[in-house]
C-alpha positions in Angstrom: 16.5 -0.9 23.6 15.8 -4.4 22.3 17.2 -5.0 18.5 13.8 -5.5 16.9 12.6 -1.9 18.0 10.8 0.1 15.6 11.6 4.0 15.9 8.9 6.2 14.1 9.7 9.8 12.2 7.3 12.1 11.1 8.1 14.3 8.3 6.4 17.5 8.2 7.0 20.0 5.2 5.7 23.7 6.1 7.7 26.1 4.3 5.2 29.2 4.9 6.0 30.2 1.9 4.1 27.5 0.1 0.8 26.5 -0.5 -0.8 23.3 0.5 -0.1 21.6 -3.1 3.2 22.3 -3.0 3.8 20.9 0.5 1.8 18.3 -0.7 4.2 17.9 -3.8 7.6 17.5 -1.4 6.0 15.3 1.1 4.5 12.5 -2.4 7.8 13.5 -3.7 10.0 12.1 -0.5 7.5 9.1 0.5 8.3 7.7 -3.4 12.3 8.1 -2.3 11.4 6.3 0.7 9.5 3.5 -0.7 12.4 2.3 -2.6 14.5 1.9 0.6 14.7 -2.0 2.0 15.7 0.1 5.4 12.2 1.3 5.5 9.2 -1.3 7.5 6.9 1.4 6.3 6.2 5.2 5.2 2.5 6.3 5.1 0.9 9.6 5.1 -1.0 10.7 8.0 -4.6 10.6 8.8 -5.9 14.2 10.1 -7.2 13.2 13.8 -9.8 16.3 13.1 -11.1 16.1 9.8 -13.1 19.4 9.0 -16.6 19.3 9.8 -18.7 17.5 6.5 -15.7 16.1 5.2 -17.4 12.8 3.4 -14.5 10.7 3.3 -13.7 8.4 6.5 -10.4 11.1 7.7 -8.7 13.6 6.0 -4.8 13.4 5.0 -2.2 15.8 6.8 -1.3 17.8 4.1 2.8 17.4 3.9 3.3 14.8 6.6 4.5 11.8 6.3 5.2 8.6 8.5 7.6 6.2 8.4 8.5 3.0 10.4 12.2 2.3 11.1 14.1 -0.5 12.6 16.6 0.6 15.2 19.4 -0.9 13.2 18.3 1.1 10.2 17.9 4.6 11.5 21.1 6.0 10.8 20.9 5.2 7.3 17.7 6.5 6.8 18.8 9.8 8.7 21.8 10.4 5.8 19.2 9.4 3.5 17.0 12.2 4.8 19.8 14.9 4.6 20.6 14.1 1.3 17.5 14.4 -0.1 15.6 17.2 2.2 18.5 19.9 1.8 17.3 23.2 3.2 13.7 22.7 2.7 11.8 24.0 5.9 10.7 20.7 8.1 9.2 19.6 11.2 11.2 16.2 12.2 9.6 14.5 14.9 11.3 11.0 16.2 9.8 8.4 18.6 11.3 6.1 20.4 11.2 3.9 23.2 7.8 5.7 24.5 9.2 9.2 24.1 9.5 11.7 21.4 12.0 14.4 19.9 10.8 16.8 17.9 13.0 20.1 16.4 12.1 22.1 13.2 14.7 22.9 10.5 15.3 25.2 7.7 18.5 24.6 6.5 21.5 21.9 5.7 23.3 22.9 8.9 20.2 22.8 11.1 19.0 19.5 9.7 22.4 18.0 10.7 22.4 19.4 13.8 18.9 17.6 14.1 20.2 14.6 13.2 22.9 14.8 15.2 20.3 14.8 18.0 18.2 12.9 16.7 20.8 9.9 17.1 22.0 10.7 20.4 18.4 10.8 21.5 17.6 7.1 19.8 20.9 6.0 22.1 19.7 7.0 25.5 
């Protein structure tokens, strides 16, 4: 993979067991973490591809999700970085790279490891 590759996460909160705002809560919550980072190119929140019908704004936002931007040399930072600050909080962790995509949902510390475990092997190949 050439060294100026971007690889792209999406963080998805969706603990069932909270409502939208709070979903919404972890997800601003993260993104201002993520800001602050000089490893991150970018972190945005995602445009819903099918707003509901008579929304009035231009697209809707993905409650809880986030996107973020990564240069390859950066991702393993920004992994730890994620595992420090997400904990067991319930997440959908997708990661793109290289025109192909791995995506695994967690609910705990161990499982998130484990996901970012393959998450790097996965950027590697």
């Amino acid at each position: 993979m050439p060294e100026n590759s971007f690889i792209k996460l999406t963080i998805a909160f969706n603990d069932p067991d909270l409502d939208s705002e709070e979903l919404e809560g972890q997800a601003q919550n993260l993104r201002a973490q993520m800001r602050d980072l000089d490893e991150i190119e970018s972190i945005d929140r995602v445009l819903d591809p099918n707003p509901p019908e008579g929304n009035k704004s231009v697209g809707g936002i993905l409650v809880g999700v986030l996107t973020a931007q990564v240069n390859i040399e950066n991702i393993q930072k920004v992994l730890r970085f994620l595992y420090d600050r997400i904990g067991s909080k319930r997440i959908e962790l997708e990661v793109e790279a290289n025109g192909r995509k791995l995506k695994v949902n967690v609910g705990s510390q161990e499982e998130l490891a484990l996901a970012i475990e393959a998450a790097e092997k996965f950027i590697e190949q």
